[in-house]
Backbone as JSON, one array per atom type, in Angstrom:
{
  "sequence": "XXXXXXXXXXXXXXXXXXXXXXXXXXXXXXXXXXXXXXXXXXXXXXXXXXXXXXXXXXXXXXXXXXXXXXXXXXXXXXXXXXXXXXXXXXXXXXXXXXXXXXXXXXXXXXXXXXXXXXXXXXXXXXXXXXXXXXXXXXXXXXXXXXXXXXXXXXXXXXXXXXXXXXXXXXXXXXXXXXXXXXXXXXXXXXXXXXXXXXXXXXXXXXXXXXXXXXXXXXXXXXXXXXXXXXXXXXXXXXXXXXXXXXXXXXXXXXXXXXXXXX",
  "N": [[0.85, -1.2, 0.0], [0.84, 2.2, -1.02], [2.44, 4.88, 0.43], [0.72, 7.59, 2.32], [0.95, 10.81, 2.96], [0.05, 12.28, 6.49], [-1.97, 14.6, 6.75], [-3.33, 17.94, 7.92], [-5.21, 17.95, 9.46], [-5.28, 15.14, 10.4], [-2.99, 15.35, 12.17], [-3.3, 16.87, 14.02], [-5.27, 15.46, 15.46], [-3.98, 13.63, 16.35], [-2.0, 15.06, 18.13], [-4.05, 15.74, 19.81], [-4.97, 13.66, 21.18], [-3.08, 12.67, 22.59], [-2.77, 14.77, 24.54], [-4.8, 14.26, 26.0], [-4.09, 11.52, 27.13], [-1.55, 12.62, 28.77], [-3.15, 13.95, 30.28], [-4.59, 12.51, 32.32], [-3.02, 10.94, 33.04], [-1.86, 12.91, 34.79], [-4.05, 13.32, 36.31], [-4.19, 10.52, 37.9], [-1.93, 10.83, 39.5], [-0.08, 10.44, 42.59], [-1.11, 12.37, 45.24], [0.41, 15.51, 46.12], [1.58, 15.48, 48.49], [3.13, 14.36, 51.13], [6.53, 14.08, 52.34], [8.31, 11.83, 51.47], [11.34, 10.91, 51.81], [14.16, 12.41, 52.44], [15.33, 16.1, 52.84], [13.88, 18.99, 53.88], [14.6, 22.06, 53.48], [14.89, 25.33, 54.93], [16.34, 28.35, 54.39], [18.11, 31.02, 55.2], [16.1, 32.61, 56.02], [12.55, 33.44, 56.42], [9.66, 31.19, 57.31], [8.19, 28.14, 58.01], [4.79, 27.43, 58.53], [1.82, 26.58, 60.35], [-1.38, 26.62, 60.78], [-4.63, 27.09, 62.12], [-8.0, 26.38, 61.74], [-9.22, 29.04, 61.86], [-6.88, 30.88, 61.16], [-4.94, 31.13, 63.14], [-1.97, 30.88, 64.14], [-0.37, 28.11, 64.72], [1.9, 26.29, 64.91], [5.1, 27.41, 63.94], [8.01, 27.68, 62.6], [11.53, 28.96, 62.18], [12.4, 32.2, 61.1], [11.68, 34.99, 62.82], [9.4, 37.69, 62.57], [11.02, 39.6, 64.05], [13.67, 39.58, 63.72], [14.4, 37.14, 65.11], [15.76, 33.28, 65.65], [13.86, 30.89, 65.36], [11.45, 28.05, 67.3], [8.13, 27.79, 67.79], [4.87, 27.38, 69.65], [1.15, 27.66, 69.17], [-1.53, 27.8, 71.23], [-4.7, 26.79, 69.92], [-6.78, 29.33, 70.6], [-5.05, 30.82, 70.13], [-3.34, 31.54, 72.01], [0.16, 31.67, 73.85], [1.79, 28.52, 73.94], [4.58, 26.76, 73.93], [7.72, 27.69, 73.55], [10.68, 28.51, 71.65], [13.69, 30.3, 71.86], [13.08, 33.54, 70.38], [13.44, 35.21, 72.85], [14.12, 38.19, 73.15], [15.67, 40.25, 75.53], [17.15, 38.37, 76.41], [18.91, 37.61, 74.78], [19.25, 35.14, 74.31], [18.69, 31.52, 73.15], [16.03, 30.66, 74.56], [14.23, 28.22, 75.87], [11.01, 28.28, 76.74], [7.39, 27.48, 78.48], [4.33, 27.78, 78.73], [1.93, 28.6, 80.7], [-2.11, 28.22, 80.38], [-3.04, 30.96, 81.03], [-1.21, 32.52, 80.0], [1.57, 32.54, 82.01], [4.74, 31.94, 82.54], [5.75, 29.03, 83.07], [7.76, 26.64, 83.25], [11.32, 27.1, 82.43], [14.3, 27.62, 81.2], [17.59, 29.3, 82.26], [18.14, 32.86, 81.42], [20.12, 34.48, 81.98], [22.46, 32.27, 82.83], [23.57, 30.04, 81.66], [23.32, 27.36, 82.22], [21.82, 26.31, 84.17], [18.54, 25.8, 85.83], [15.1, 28.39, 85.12], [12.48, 28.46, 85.74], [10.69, 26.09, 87.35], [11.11, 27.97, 90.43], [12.84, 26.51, 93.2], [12.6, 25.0, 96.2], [14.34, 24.79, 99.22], [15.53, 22.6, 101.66], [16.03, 23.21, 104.64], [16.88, 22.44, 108.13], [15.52, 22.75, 111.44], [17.83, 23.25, 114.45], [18.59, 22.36, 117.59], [19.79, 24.69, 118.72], [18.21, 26.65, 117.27], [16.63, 28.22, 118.95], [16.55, 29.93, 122.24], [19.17, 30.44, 122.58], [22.68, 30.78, 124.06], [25.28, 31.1, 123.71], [28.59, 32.81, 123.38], [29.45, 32.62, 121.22], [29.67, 30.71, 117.56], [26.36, 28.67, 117.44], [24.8, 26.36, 115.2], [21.32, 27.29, 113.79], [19.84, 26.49, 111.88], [19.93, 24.2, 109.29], [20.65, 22.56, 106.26], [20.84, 20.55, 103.39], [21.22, 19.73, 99.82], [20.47, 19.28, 96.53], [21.09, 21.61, 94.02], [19.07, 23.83, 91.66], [18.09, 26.22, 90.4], [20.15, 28.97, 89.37], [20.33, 31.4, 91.68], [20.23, 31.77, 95.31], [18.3, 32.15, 98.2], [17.12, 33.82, 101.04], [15.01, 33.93, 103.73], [15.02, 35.48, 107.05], [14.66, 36.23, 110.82], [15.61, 37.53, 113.78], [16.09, 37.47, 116.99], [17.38, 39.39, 119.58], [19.25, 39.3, 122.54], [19.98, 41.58, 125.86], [23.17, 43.3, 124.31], [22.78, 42.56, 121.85], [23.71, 40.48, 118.83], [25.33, 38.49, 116.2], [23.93, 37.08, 113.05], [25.14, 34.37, 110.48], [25.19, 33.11, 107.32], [26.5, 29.82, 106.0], [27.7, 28.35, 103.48], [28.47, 24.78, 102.13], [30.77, 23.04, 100.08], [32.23, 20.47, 98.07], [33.73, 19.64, 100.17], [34.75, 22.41, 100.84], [34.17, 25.28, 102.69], [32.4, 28.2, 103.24], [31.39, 31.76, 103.62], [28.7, 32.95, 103.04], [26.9, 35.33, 104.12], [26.88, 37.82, 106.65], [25.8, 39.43, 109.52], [24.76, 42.09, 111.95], [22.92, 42.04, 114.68], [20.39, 43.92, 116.27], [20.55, 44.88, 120.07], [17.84, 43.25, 122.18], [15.76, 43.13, 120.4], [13.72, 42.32, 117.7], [15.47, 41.49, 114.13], [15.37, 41.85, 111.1], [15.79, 40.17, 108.02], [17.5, 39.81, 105.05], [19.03, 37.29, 102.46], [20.34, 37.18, 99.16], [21.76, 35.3, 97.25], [24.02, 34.51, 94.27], [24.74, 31.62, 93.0], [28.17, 31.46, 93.08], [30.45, 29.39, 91.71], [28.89, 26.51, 91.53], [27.43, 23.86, 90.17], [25.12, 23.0, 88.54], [22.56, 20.82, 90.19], [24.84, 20.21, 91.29], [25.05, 19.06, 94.99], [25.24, 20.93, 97.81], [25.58, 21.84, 101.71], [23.81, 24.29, 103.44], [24.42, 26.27, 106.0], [22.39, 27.63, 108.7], [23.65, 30.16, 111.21], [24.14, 31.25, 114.99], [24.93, 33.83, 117.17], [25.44, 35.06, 120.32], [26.08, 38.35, 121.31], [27.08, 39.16, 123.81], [28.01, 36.75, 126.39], [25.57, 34.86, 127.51], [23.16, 36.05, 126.95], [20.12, 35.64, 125.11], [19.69, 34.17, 122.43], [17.68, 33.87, 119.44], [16.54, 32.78, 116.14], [14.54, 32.66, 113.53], [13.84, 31.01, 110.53], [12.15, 32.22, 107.84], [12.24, 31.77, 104.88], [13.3, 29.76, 102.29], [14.92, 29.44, 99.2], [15.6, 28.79, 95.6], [16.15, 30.55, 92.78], [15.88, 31.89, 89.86], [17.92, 33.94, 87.74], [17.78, 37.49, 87.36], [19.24, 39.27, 85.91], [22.32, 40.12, 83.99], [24.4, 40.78, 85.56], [23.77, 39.46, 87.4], [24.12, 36.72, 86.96], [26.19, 33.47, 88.26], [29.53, 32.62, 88.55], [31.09, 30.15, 87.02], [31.36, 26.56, 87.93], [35.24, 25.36, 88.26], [35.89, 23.17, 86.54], [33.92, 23.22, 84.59], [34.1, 25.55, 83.64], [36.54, 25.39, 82.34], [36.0, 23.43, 80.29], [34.67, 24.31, 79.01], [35.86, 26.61, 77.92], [37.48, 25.66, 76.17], [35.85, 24.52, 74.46], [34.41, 21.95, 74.41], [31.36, 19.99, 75.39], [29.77, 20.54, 78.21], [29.06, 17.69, 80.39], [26.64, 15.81, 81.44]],
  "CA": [[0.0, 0.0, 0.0], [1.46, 3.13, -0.74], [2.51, 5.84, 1.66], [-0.28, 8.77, 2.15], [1.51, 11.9, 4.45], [-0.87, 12.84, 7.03], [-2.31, 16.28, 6.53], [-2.63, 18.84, 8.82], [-5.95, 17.43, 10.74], [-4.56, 13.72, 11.21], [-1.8, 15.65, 13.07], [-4.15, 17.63, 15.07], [-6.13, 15.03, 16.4], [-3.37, 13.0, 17.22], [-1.31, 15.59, 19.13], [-4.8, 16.2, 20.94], [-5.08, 12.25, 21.82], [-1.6, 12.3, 23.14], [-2.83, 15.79, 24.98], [-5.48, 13.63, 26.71], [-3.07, 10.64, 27.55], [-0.8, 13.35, 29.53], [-3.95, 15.15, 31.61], [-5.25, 11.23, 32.36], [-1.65, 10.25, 33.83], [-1.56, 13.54, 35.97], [-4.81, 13.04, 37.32], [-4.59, 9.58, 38.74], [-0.72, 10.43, 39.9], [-0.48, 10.45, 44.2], [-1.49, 13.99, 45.57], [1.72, 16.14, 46.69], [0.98, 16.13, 50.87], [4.1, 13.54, 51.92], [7.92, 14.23, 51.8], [9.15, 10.28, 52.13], [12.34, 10.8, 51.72], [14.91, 13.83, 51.92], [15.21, 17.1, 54.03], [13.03, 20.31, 53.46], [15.08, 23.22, 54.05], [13.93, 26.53, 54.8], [16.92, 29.25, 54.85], [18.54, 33.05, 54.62], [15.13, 33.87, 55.9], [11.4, 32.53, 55.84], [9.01, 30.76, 58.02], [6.83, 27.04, 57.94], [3.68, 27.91, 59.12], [0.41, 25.64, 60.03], [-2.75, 27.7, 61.0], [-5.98, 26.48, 63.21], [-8.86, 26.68, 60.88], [-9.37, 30.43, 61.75], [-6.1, 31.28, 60.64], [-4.5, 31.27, 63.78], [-0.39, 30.41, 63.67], [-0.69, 27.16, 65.75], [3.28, 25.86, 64.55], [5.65, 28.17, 63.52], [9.5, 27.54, 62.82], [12.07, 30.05, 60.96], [13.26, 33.21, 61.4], [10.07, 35.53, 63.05], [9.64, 39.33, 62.24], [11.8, 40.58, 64.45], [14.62, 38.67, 63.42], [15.27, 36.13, 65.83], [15.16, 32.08, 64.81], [13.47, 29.21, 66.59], [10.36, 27.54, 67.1], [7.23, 28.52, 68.49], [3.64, 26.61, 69.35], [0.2, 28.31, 70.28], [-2.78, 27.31, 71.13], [-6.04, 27.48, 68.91], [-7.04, 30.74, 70.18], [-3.67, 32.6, 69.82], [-2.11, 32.06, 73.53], [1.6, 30.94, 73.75], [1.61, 26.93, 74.74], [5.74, 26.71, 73.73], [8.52, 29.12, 72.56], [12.45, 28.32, 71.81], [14.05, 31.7, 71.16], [11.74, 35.0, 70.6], [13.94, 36.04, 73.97], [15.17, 39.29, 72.68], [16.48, 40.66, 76.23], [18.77, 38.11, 77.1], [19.95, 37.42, 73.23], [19.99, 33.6, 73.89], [17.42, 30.74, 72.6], [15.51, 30.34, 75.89], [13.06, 27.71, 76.22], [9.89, 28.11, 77.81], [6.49, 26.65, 78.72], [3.05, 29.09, 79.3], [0.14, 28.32, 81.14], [-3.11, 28.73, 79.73], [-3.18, 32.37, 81.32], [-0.4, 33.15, 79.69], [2.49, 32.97, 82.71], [5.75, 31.31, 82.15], [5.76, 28.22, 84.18], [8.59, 26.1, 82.8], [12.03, 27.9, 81.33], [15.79, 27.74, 81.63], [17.63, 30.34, 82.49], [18.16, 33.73, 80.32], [21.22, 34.66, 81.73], [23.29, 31.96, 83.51], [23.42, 28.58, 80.87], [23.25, 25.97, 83.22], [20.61, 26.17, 85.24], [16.71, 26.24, 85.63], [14.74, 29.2, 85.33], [11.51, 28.0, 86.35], [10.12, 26.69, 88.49], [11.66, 27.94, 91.97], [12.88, 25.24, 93.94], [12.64, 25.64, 97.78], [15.75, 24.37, 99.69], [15.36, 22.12, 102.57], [16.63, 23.82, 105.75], [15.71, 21.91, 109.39], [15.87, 23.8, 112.36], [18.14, 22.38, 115.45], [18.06, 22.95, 119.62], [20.19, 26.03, 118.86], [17.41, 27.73, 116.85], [15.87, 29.61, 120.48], [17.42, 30.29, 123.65], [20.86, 30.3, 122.34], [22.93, 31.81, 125.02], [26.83, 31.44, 124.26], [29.23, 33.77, 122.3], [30.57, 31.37, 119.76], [28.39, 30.56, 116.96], [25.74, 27.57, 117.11], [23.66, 26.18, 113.87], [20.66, 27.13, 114.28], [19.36, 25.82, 110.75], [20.89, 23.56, 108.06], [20.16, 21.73, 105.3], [21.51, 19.83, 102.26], [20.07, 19.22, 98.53], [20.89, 19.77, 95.15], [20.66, 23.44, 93.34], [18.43, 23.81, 90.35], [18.68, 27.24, 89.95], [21.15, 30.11, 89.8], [20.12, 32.09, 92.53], [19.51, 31.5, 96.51], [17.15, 33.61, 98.61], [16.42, 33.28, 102.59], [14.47, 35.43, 104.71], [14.91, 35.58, 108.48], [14.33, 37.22, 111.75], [16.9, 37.01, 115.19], [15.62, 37.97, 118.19], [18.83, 39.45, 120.25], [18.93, 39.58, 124.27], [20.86, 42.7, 125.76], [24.06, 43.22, 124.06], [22.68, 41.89, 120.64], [23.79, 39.62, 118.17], [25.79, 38.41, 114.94], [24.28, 36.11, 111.89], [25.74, 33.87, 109.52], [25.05, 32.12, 106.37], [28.21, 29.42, 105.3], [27.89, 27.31, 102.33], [30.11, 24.03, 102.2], [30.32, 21.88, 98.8], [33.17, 19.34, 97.76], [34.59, 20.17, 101.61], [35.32, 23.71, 101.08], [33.17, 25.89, 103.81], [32.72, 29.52, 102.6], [30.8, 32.37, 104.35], [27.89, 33.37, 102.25], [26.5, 36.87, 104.15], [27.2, 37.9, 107.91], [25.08, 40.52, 109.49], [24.24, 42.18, 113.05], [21.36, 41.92, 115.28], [20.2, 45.61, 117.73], [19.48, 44.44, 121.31], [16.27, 43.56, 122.69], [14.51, 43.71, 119.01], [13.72, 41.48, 116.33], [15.83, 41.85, 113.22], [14.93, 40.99, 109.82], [17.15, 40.17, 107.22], [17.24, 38.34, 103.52], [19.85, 37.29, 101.36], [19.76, 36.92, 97.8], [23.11, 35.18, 96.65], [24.27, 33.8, 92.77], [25.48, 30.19, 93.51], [28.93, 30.91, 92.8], [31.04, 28.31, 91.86], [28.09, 25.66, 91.92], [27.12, 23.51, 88.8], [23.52, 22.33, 88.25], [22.41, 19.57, 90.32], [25.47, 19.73, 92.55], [25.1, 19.2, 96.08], [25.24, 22.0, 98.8], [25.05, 22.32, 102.64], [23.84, 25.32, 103.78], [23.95, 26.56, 107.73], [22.33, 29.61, 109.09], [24.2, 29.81, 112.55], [23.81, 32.69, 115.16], [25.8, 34.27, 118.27], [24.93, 36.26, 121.46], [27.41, 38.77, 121.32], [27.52, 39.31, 125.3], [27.56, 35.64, 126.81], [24.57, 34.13, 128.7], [22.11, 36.52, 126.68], [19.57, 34.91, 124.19], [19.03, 34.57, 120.59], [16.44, 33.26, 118.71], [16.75, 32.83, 114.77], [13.6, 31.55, 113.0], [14.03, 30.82, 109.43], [10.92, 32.48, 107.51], [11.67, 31.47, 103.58], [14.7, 29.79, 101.53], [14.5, 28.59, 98.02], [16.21, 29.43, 94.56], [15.57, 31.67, 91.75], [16.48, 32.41, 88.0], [18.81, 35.71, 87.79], [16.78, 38.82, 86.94], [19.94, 40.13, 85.18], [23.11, 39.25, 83.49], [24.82, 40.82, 86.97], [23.25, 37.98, 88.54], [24.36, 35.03, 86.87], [27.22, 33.38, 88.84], [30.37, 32.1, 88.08], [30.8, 28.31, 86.62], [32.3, 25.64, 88.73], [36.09, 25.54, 87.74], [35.46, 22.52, 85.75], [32.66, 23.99, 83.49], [34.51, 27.15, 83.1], [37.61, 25.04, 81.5], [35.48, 22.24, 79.13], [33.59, 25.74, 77.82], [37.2, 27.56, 77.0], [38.07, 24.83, 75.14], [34.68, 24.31, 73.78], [33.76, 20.6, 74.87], [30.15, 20.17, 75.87], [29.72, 20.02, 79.57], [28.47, 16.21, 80.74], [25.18, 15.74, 82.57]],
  "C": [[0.88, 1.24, 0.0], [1.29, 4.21, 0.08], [1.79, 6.93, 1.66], [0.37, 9.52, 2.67], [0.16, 12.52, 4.87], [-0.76, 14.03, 6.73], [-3.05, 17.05, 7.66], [-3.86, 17.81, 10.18], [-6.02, 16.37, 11.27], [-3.98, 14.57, 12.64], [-2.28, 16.27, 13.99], [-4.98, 16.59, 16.26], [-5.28, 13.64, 16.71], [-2.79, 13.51, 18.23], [-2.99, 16.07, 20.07], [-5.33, 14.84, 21.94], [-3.41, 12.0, 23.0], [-1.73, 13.51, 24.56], [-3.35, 15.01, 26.0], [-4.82, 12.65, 27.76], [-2.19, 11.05, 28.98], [-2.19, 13.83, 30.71], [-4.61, 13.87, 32.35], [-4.35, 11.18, 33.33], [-1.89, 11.23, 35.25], [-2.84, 13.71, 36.68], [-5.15, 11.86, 38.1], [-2.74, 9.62, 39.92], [-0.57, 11.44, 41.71], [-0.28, 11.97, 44.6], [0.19, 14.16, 46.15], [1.96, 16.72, 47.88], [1.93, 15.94, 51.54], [5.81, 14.33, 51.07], [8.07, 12.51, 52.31], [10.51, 10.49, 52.47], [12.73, 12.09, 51.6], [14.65, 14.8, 52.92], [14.3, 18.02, 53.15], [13.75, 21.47, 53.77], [14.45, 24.44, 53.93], [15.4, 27.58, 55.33], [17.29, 30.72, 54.4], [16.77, 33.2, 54.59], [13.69, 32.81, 55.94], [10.78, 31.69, 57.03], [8.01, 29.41, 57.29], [5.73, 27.34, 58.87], [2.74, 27.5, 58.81], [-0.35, 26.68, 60.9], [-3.82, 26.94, 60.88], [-6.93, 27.07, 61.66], [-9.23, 28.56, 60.18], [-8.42, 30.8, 61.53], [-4.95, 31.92, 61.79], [-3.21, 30.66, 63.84], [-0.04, 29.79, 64.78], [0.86, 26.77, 66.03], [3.78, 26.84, 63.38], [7.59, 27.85, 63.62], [10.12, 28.28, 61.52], [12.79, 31.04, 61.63], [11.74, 34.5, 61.35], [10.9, 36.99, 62.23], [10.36, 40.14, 62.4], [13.61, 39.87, 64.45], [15.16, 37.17, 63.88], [14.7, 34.4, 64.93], [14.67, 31.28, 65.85], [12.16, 29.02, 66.19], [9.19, 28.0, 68.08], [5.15, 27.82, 68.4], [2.69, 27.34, 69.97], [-0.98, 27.36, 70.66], [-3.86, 27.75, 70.11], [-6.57, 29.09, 69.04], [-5.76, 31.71, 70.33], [-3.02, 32.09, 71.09], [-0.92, 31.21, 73.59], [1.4, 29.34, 74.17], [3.37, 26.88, 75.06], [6.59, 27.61, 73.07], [10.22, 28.38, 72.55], [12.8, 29.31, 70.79], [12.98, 32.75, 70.88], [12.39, 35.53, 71.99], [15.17, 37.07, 73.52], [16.16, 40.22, 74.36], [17.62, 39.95, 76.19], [19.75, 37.27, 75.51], [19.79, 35.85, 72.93], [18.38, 32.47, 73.29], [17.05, 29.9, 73.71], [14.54, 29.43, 75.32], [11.88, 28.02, 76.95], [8.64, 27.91, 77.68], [5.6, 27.4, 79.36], [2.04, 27.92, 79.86], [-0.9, 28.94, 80.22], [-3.59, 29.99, 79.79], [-2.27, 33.26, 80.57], [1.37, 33.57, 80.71], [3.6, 31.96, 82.02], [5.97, 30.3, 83.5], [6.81, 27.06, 84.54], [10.43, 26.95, 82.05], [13.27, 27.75, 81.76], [15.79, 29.32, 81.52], [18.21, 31.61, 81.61], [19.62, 33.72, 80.7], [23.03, 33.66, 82.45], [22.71, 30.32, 82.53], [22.74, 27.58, 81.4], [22.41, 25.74, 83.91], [18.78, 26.28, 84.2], [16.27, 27.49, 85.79], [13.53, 28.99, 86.44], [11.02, 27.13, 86.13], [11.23, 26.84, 89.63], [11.58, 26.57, 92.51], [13.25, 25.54, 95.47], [13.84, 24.23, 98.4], [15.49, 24.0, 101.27], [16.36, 22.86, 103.66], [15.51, 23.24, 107.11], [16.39, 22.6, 110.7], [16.76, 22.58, 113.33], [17.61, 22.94, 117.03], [18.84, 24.1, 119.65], [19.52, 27.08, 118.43], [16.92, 29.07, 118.04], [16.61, 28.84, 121.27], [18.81, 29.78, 123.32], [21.01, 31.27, 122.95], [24.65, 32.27, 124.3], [27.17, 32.22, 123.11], [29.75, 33.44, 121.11], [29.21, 30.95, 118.6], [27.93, 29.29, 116.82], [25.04, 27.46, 115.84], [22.91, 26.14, 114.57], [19.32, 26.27, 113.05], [20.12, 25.16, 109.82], [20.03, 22.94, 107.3], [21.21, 21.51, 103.67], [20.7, 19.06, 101.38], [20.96, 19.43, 97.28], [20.43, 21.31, 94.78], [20.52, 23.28, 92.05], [18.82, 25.31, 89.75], [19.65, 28.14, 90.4], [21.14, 31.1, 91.13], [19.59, 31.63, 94.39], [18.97, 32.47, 97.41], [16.43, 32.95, 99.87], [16.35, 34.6, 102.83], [14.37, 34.56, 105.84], [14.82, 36.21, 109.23], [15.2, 36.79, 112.74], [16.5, 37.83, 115.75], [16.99, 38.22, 119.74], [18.65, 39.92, 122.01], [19.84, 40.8, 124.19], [22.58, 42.18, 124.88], [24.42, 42.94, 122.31], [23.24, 40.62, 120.08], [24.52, 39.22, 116.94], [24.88, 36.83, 114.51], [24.98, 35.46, 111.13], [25.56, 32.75, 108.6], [25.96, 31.43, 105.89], [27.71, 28.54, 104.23], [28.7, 26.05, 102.39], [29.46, 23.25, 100.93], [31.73, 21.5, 98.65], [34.16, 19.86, 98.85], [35.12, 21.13, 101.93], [34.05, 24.57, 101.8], [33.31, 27.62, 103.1], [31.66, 30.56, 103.67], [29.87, 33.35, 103.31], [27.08, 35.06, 102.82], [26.69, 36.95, 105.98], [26.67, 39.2, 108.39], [24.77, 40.66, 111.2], [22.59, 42.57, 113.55], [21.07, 43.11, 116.3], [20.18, 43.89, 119.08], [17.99, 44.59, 121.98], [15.15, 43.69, 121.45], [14.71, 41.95, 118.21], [14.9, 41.79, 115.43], [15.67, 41.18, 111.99], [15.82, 41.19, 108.3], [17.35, 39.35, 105.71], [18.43, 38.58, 102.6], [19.78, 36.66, 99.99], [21.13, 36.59, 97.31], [23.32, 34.51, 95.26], [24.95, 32.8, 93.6], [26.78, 30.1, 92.68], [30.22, 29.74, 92.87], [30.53, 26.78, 91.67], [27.38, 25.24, 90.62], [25.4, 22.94, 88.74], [23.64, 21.08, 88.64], [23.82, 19.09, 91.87], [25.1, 20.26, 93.81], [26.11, 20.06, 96.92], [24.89, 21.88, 100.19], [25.1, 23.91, 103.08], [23.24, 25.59, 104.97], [23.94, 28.06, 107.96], [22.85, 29.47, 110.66], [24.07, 31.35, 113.08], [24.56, 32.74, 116.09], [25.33, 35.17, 119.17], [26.44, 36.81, 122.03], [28.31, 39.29, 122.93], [26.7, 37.62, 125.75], [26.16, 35.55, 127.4], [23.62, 35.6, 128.2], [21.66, 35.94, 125.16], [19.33, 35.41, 122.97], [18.63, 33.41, 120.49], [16.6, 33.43, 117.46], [15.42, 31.97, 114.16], [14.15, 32.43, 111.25], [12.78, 30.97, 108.61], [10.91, 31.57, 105.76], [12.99, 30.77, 103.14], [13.73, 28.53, 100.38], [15.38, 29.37, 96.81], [15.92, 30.01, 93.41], [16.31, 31.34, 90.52], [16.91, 33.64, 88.28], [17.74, 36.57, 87.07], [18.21, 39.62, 86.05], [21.31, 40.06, 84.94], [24.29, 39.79, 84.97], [24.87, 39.49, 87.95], [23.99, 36.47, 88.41], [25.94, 34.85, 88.0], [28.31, 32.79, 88.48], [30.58, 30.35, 87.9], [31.73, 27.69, 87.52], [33.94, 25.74, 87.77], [36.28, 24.18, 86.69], [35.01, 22.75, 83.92], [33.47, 24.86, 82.85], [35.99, 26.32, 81.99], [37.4, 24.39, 80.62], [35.02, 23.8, 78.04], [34.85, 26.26, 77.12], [37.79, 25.99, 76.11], [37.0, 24.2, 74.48], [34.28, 22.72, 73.56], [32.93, 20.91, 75.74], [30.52, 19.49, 77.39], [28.89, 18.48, 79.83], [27.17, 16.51, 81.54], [25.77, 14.87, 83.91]]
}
């Protein structure tokens, strides 16, 4: 049979069968929802962002508005649930954990690495038989106690009740057998006195164990003191002043930039 050459409308209504063929394939071929395999990057800039029906920005990770990067989860109607980074005071990529009111109830600390922010952790202190009617001039414990330290900061409030002649306080610290003298303070005669110290735990690594004795003195023999112990517990630093210095350990793995151990 000899050869015919298609003319123009063969060629038409084949390239429109072949058109069909192609829009067939890409409508039975698997929707584009899954990554299986491979990373997704997102950089120099830009945000992934899922949004609650109402258009509320439930999961958020990137680099926000105001420059900083991290991750960030809310709840359906808008209120913080999780945050890592968005802490523009203290520069660093804080963690932390909201209540449904909106407080911060969970968080390391802004300006001291190592530690907890929140929550406060209250610091066992048990009174002894020197707490009241301590008479002699020398100093008895009249409180102690021994625990671990979560956060950076320690914070007791007390009162000393001084017979004539008054009185001296004293807070000492002791950790890996070194004794130190944490704040030392006088008492009037014949009065109450009320007194609170707020110290950075220097020297003291997260988690390591601390005794700490409040001890008191009647500064003319054979007249009484009384020391009650109203509050002690530890804090997060309010300000890069605050943080305290790293165990000598810490401070030498960091200058040579090996991660500290748990």
């Amino acid at each position: 049979m000899p050869y015919v050459p298609q003319d123009v409308l063969d060629r038409l209504t084949a390239l429109e069968r072949r058109v069909r063929q192609i829009e067939g394939r890409a409508q039975i071929r698997p929707a584009m929802n899954q990554i299986l395999n491979g990373d997704t990057v997102i950089g120099e800039g830009g945000q992934l962002i899922a949004q609650a029906p109402g258009g509320t920005p439930v999961f958020t990770v990137g680099q926000t508005a105001q420059g900083d990067w991290g991750v960030a989860l809310r709840r359906e109607g808008g209120s913080w649930a999780l945050s890592v980074g968005d802490d523009f005071e203290s520069g660093g990529q804080m963690v932390r954990m909201f209540s449904r009111s909106g407080e911060v109830i969970v968080m390391d600390d802004a300006y001291a690495d190592e530690f907890l922010g929140r929550p406060w952790m209250p610091l066992q202190m048990h009174p002894t038989n020197n707490r009241g009617r301590y008479t002699r001039s020398d100093y008895g414990t009249a409180w102690v106690g021994r625990g671990p330290i979560h956060n950076a900061v320690a914070w007791f409030s007390c009162q000393t009740y001084a017979g004539s002649g008054g009185a001296q306080v004293r807070l000492t610290l002791t950790a890996d057998g070194s004794s130190r003298t944490v704040d030392e303070w006088d008492c009037g005669p014949d009065q109450w006195t009320s007194h609170t110290v707020d110290y950075p735990m220097d020297g003291i690594g997260f988690l390591d164990h601390v005794t700490f004795s409040l001890e008191h003195r009647a500064k003319t023999e054979g007249q009484q003191v009384e020391t009650r112990l109203l509050s002690a517990y530890t804090h997060n630093t309010t300000s890069p002043e605050q943080a305290p210095t790293p165990p000598v350990t810490l401070a030498a793995t960091t200058a040579e930039g090996a991660p500290h151990a748990a």
